[in-house]
N, C-alpha and C positions, 0 to 999 in steps of 0.2 A: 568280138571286141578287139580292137586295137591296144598298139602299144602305148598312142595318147590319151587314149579313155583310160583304158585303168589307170594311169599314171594321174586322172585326177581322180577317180575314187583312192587311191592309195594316198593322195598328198590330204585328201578328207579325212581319213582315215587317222593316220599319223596326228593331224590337228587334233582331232577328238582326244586321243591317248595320252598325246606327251605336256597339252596345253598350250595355251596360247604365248607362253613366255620364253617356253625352250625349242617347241615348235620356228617363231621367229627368227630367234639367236641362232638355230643350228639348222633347219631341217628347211625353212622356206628358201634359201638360197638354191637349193638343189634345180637343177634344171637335167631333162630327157633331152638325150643326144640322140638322132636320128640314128638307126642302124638297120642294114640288110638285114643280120643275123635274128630269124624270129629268136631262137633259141636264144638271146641274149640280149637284157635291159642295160644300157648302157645311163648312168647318169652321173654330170657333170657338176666340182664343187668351185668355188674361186679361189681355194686356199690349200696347199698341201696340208695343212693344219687342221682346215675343217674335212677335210676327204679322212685323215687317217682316224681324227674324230667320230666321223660317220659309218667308217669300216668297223668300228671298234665297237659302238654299242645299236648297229641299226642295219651289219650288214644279213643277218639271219632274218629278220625280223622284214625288211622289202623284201627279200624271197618269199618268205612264206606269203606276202600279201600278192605279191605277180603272181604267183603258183595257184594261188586261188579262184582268181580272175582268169590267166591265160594259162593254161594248161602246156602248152609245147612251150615255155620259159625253163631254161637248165640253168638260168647263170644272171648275179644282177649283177652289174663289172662299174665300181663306183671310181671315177675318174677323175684328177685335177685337170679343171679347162685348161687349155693354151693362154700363154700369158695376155693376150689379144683381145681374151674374152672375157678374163676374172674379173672384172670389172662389171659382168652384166648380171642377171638373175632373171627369173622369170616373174609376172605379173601375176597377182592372186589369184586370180583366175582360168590362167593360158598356161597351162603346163608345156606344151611346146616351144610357141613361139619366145624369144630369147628379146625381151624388151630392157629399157634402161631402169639400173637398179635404183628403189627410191630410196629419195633421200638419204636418209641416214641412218637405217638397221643395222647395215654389215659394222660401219664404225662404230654405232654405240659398243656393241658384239667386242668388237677388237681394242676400245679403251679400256672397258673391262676388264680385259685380259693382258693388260699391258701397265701395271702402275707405274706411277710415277716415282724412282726411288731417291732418297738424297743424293742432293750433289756433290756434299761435303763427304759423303760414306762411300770411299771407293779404296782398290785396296793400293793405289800409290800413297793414300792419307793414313795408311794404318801402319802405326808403328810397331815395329815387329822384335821381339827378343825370345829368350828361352820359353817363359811361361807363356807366349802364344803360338811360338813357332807350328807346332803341330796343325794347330786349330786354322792358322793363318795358309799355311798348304794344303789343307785337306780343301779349304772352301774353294780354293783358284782352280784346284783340279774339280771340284765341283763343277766348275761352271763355265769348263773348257767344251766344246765342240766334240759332236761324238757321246758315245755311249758311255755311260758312268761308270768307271772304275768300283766305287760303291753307292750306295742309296740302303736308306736315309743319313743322312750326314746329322749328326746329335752333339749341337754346342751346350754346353753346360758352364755355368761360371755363377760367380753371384751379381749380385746387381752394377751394371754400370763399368763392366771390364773391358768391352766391345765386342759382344755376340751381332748384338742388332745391328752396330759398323759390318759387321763381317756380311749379313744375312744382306743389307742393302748392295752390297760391293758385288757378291754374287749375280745378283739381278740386275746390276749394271754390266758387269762384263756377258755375263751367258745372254743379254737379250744384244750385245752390241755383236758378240761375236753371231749370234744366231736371231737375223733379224726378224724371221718368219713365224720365229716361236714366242711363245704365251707363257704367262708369270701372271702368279698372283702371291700375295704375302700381307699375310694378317695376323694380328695378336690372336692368342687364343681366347681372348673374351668374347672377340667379334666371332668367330666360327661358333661359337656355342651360342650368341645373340642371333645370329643370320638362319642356324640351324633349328634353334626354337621358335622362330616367325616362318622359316618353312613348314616347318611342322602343325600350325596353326593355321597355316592358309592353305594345307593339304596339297605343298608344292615342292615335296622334297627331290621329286624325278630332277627339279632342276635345279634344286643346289647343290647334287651330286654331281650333276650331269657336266655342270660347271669347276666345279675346282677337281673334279679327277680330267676332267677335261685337257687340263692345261699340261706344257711339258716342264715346268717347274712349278710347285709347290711350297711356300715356305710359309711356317707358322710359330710365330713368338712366342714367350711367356707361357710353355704349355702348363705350368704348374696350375693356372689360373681355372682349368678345366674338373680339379681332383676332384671327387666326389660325385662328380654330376655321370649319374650310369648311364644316361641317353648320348648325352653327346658323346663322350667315351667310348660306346660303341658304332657309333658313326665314323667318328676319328680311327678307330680300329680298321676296319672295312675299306676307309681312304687311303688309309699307311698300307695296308694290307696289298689293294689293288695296286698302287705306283709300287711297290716291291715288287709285285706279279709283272709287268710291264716293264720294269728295269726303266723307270719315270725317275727325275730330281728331286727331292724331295729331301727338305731341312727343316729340322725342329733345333727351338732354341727352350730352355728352361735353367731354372737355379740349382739344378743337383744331375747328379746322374739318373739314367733308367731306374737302375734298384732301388734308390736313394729319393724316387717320389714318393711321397705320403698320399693316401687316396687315388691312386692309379691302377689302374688291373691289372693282375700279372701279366696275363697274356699281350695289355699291349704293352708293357715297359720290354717284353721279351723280344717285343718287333721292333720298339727303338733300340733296342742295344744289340741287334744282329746287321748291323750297318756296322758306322763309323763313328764310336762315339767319343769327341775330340772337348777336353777342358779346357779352360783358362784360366791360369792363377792368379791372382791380385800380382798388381804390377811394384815389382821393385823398385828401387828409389832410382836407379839408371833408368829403368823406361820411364818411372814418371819426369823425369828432368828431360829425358829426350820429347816427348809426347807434347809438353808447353813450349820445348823448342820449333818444333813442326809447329803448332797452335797459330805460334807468336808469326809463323810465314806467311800465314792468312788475314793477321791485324796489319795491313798498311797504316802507318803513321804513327803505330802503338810502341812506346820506348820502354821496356822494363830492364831494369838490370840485372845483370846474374844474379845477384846476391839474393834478390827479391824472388827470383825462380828458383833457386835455392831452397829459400823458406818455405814456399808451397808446395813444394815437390816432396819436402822433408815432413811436413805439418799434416798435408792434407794426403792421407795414404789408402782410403776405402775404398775410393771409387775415382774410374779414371774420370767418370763423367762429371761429380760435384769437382774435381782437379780441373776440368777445363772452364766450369762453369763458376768456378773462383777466378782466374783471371781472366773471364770475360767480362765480370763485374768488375772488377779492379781496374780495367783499362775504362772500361764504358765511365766508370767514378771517375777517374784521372782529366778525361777528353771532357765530360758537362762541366766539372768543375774547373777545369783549367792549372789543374794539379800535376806538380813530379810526384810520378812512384818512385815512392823511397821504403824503405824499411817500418817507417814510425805510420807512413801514409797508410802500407798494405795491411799493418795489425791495426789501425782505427780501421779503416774499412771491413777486413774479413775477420777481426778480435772472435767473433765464436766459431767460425767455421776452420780459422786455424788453433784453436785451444780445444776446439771439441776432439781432435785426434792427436795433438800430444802428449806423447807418453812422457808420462812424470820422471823427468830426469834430475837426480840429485849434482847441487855443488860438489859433493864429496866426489861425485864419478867424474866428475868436470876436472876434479883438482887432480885426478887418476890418472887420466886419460890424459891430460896435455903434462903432466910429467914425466909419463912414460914415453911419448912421444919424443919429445924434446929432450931428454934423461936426464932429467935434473929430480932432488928428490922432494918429493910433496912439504915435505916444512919448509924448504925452502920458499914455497911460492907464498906460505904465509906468514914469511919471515921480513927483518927490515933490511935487507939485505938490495943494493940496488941495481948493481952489475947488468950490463945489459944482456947476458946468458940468461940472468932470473928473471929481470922487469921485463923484459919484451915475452915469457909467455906466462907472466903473471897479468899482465895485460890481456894476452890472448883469452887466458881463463875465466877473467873479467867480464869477457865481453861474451864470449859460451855463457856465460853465469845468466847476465842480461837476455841473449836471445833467446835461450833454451829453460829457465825456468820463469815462474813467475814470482821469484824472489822481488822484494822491490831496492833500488840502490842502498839503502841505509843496513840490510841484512846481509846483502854481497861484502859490503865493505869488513862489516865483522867478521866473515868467514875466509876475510885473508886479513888478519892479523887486526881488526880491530880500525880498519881506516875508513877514515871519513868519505861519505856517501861522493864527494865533488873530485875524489880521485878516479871512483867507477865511472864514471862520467867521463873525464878525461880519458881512462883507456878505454872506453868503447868508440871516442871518437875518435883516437888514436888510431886503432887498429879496423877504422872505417876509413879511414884515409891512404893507407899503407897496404890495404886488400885493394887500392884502386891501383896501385904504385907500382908496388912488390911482390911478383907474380909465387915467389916464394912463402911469403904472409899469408897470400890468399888462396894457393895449394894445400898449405897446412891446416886451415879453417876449417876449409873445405873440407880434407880428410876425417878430422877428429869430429866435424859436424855429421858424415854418416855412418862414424862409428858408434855417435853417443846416442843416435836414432834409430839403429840397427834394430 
C-alpha cells in the first residue's frame, strides 16, 4: 500500500472518530504532500493556525494510524502549505490530488473563530484613572503580540464598571495586531448552554476541540456558572489546558476568585494563579470625565456643564446606567426639540437621578458653604445683606434646591424664615452668574463634590 491509499483509509478513519462537524472544520482541509522520503507522511494545512491546531490534538494519533497501515512510516511531518496554495484543499474523495476548495467550509470555520467585537469597546474609548489603572494595563499587555506575560487574566468588578469594555478592546487589538489568530468571547451562560446541547447530541470532542482551539479565549459573567458541577468541570479542564499551553485566556465575573459562592476550590485556585486585576466603582472625576469622552461621540448633542455635573454627581453605581442616562436625555432633547437644561434633565431622568442621591441635609449645606466662604452659619440665616453674606446665602440656596428634595417654601424657612419667591430668585441668580463668573462656578462646583462625597 502506498502513501495515497492509506491516506484515504486514515481520512475514513478520522471521519468516523471525530464526526462529521469537527472532522470538516479541522481535519478535511488537510491535504498529502508528495514525498521521496518512504519513512515520512508529509501533510499540508492552509493556515499556521490550523497546522499548530492539528499538531496539538491529532499529531500522535495520524502516526499511529500510518504505522498501522505502512509499517516503514517513522515520522508524520504536518506542514503550513506555501502561501500559493492555502487557498486550496483536497476533494472528498481524492486525497492526493490538490482540487479547488468548496465553497465555503474553511470561512464558515474562520468566522467562527473571529467575532465580531464592538466598535465603540476599544481601549482609546476607555477612560482610565486610579480605580482602573491596573485592570486597564494588564489587558493591553494581554493582547500584545508574543507570548503572555501572564494567563488567565481575572477582571473582577461589579456590574457595569467596564470589564466587558476591556474584554472587547482586547479582541480588537490582539486580533488587529495578530491577524492570523483566532478569538472567541462569550458570556458564561452561553458556554454552559452550548456545553449542555453538546452534551446531549454526544458532540463534546467538538466543542472542546473548538474553544481550546483558539489562541484567545474570553468568557464573561463567570458567576453565572456557580452551582452547575458539569459545566465547572469542563471549564476546569479548559482554564487548565490554555494555562498548560501558555494560551490568552480572560475571565470576567462580579468578585474575586475566593469571593465566588458556588465555585470549586480547585477552579477559583486556577483563576487566581494568573492576573487577577479589580475595578473600583468610578469616582466622581472618572465619572465627569467618562460623559465627557461620551458626549465626543454625540455629534449635534449640546449639554451643559452644569447638567454633566448633575449626572456625574446623581448617578454613581454604574458607569453603564451613567452613559445610559445621557443617551436618553440627548435622544429626549433631539425628538422633542428640547434645550437640556437643569429642570429638563430631572423631568426626564427624576428617578434615576434620585434613586442614588444620598440624602444630603440643609444643615450640611449651610456648613459647608460657610466654611468655605468663612463666614459664620447665622449669618447665612440672618437679615443681614452685605454682599460677603447674600451672595453665599444665595449659593446655599441654590445647594438647598439642587441637592435636596426640600421644596421652595421649606428652604426659605431654613434661612431665617423667607418667602419661598426669594429661593427662586437666588437660584436663578446663581444660574446666571455660574454662566458668567468663572469664580461662582468653581465654588459650586467645589462644595457640590464635597457635599456628594
Amino acid at each position: 500500500m502506498d502513501q495515497a491509499k492509506a491516506w484515504t483509509r486514515v481520512r475514513g478513519n478520522l471521519r468516523l472518530s471525530a464526526g462529521q462537524r469537527l472532522f470538516d472544520q479541522w481535519l478535511k482541509p488537510i491535504v498529502l504532500i508528495d514525498s521521496d522520503d518512504a519513512e515520512t507522511v508529509r501533510l499540508g494545512l492552509p493556515s499556521p493556525f490550523m497546522t499548530n491546531w492539528v499538531k496539538g490534538h491529532y499529531a500522535e494519533r495520524l502516526l499511529m494510524e500510518f504505522r498501522a497501515l505502512l509499517a516503514n512510516v517513522r515520522t508524520v511531518s504536518i506542514e503550513t502549505l506555501p502561501r500559493e496554495t492555502r487557498e486550496l484543499v483536497p476533494e472528498a474523495e481524492s486525497p492526493v490530488a490538490i482540487a479547488p476548495v468548496a465553497a465555503a467550509a474553511p470561512k464558515a470555520a474562520a468566522s467562527a473563530e473571529r467575532p465580531r467585537f464592538d466598535s465603540r469597546f476599544t481601549f482609546d474609548r476607555f477612560v482610565v484613572d486610579a480605580s482602573n489603572r491596573v485592570a486597564f494595563n494588564a489587558a493591553k499587555a494581554l493582547a500584545e503580540p508574543g507570548k503572555p506575560r501572564f494567563s488567565p487574566l481575572y477582571l473582577h468588578s461589579s456590574t457595569g464598571q467596564g470589564k466587558t469594555h476591556l474584554m472587547h478592546a482586547i479582541g480588537h487589538a490582539f486580533l488587529e495586531a495578530c491577524p492570523e489568530a483566532s478569538a472567541i468571547y462569550m458570556p458564561a451562560e452561553r458556554f454552559m448552554f452550548e456545553f449542555v446541547r453538546a452534551v446531549r447530541e454526544k458532540d463534546t470532542f467538538a466543542f472542546k476541540a473548538r474553544l481550546r482551539g483558539v489562541d484567545l479565549l474570553m468568557i464573561d459573567d463567570l458567576q453565572f456558572i456557580a452551582g452547575k458541577e458539569s459545566t465547572q468541570e469542563e471549564f476546569f479542564h479548559t482554564v487548565d489546558e490554555f494555562m498548560r499551553e501558555g494560551k490568552r485566556l480572560v475571565i470576567a465575573a462580579d468578585r474575586s476568585p475566593l469571593a465566588l459562592e458556588g465555585i470549586e476550590a480547585r477552579l477559583a485556585s486556577r483563576l487566581g494563579a494568573g492576573l487577577a486585576a479589580d475595578i473600583k466603582p468610578a469616582e466622581l472625576g472618572l465619572r465627569r470625565a467618562i460623559l465627557d469622552r461620551k458626549l465626543e461621540d454625540m455629534p449635534g448633542a449640546a449639554v451643559p456643564a452644569d447638567v454633566l455635573d448633575l449626572l456625574a454627581a446623581r448617578i454613581s453605581s454604574s458607569v453603564r446606567e451613567l452613559e445610559g442616562a445621557l443617551n436618553r436625555l440627548v435622544a429626549y432633547a433631539q425628538l422633542n426639540g428640547e434645550t437640556v437644561t437643569i429642570e429638563f434633565a430631572e423631568s426626564v431622568l427624576g428617578e434615576a437621578l434620585r434613586g442614588s442621591q444620598r440624602r444630603i441635609t440643609i444643615d450640611e449645606i449651610q456648613k459647608a458653604v460657610s466654611s468655605h466662604f468663612d463666614v459664620k452659619q447665622l449669618d447665612l440665616v440672618s437679615q443681614r445683606r452685605a454682599v460677603a453674606i447674600a451672595r453665599p446665602r444665595q449659593i446655599a440656596m441654590y445647594l438647598a434646591k439642587r441637592l435636596t428634595t426640600r421644596s421652595l417654601p421649606e428652604i426659605g424657612r431654613k434661612f431665617g424664615n423667607r418667602d419661598h419667591s426669594t429661593v427662586i430668585h437666588a437660584v436663578r441668580r446663581i444660574e446666571e452668574l455660574r454662566g458668567t463668573d468663572s469664580e461662582i462656578d468653581g465654588a459650586v462646583r467645589s462644595l457640590m463634590r464635597q457635599l456628594e462625597a
